[in-house]
C-alpha positions as CSV (number, residue, x, y, z in Angstrom):
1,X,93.7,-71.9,-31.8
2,X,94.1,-68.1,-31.8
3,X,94.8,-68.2,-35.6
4,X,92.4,-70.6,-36.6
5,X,89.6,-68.5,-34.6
6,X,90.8,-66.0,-36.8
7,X,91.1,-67.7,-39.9
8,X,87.1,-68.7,-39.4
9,X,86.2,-65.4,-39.0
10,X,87.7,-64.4,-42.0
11,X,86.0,-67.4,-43.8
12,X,82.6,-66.8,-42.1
13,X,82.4,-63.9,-44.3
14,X,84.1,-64.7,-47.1
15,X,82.1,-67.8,-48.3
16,X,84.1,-67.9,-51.6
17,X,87.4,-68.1,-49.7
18,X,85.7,-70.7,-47.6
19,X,84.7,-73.0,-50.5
20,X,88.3,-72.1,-52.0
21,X,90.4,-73.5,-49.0
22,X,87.4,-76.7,-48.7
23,X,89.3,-79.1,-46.0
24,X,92.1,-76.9,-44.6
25,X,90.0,-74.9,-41.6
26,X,88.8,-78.7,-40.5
27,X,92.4,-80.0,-40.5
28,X,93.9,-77.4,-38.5
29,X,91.2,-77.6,-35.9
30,X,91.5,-81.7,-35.9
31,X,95.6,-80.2,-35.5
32,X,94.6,-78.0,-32.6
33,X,92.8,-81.1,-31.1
34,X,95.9,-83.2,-31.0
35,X,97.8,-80.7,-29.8
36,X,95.1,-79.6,-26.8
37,X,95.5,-83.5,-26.4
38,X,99.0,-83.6,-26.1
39,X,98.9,-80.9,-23.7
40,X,96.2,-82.4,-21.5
41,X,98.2,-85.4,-21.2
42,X,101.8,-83.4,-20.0
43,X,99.7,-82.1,-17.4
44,X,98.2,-85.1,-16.3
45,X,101.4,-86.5,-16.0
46,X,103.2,-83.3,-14.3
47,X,99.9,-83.6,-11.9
48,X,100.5,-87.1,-10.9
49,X,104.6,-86.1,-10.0
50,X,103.5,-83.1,-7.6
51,X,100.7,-85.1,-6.2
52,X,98.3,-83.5,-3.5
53,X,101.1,-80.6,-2.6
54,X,99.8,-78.2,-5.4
55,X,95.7,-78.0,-6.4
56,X,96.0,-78.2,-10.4
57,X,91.7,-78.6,-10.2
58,X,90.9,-75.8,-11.7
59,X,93.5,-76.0,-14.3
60,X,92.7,-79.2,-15.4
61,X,89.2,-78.6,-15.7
62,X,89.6,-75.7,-17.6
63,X,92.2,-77.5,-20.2
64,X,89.2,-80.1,-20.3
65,X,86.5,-77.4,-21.5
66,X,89.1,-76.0,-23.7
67,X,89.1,-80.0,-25.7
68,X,85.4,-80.2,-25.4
69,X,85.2,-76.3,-27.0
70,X,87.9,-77.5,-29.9
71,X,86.2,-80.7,-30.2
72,X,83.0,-78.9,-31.5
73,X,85.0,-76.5,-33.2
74,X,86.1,-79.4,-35.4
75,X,82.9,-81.0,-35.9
76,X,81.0,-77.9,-36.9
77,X,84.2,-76.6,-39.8
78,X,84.0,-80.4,-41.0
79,X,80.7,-80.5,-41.5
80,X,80.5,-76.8,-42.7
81,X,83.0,-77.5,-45.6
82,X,81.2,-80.6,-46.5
83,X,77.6,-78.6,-46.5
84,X,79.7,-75.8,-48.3
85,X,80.4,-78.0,-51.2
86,X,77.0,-79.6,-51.3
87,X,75.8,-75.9,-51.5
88,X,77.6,-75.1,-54.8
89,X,76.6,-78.4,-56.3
90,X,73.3,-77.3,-56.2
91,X,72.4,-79.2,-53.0
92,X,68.7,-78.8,-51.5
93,X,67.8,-75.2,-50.5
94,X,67.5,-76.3,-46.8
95,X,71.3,-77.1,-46.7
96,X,72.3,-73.2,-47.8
97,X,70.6,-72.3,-44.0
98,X,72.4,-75.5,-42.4
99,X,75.8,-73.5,-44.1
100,X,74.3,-70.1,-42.2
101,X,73.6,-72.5,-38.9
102,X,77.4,-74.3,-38.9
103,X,79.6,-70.7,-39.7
104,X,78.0,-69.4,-36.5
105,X,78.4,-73.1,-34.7
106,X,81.9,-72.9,-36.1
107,X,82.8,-69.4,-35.5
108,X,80.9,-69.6,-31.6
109,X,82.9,-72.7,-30.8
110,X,86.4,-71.4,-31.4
111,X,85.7,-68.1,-29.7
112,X,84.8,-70.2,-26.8
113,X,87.7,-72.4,-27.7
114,X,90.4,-69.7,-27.5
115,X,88.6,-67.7,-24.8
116,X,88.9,-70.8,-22.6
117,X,92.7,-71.8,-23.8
118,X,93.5,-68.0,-22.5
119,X,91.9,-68.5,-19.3
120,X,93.8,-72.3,-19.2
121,X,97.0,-70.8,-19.5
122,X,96.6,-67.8,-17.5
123,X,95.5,-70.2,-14.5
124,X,98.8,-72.7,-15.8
125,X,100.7,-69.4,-15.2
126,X,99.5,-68.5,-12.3
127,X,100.3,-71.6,-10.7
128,X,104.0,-70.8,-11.5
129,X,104.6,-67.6,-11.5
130,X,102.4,-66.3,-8.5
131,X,104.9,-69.2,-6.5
132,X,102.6,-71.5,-5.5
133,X,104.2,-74.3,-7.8
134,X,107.6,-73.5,-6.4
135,X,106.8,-73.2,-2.6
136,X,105.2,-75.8,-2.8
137,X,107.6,-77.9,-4.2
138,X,110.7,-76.7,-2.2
139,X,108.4,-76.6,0.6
């Protein structure tokens, strides 16, 4: 997601990069989607082994803004490549400020997107590292 957040940046200012690359930034975020998945559904399954003995809440909740984040992210680069190409076609002039509207939805939704995945692992690594996981395990 890091990279991809990046990657949109770049392309939010270079609109002739953007309409170079067309599909790619909306396949790596529908990538980063499946992965987020992926991930969500370990943990659910790591949470159902250690039960009530360690409070994932917070964690889990986090990991499910982080999806929600991503899933916008992936609506707003699909539709902005598909506005994109409709722009240099000579589409209506409304759809060049839709273009302006979705490279702010799409940039806005992956800083939110990585900011949360930070925050999602740092509370994953809490939960290990600080001991909590292990006492609570052993104990």
């Amino acid at each position: 997601m890091p990279l991809a957040t990046l990657a949109t940046l770049v392309l939010a200012f270079r609109p002739t990069w953007r309409r170079r690359v067309g599909f790619v930034l909306p396949v790596v975020a529908v990538v980063v989607l499946g992965v987020t998945q992926l991930a969500i559904s370990s943990g659910s399954a790591f949470d159902e082994i250690v039960g009530d003995r360690v409070d994932t809440d917070t964690h889990e909740s986090l990991a499910l803004m982080t999806r929600n984040f991503i899933g916008v992210f992936v609506v707003a680069s699909l539709l902005l490549a598909i506005l994109d190409r409709w722009h240099v076609r000579g589409g209506p002039s409304f759809v060049g400020s839709g273009v302006l509207v979705l490279v702010v939805a799409a940039v806005a939704s992956s800083l939110l997107a990585t900011a949360w995945m930070i925050r999602t692992g740092d509370e994953g690594a809490r939960l290990v590292w600080d001991g909590i996981l292990t006492a609570q395990l052993t104990g």
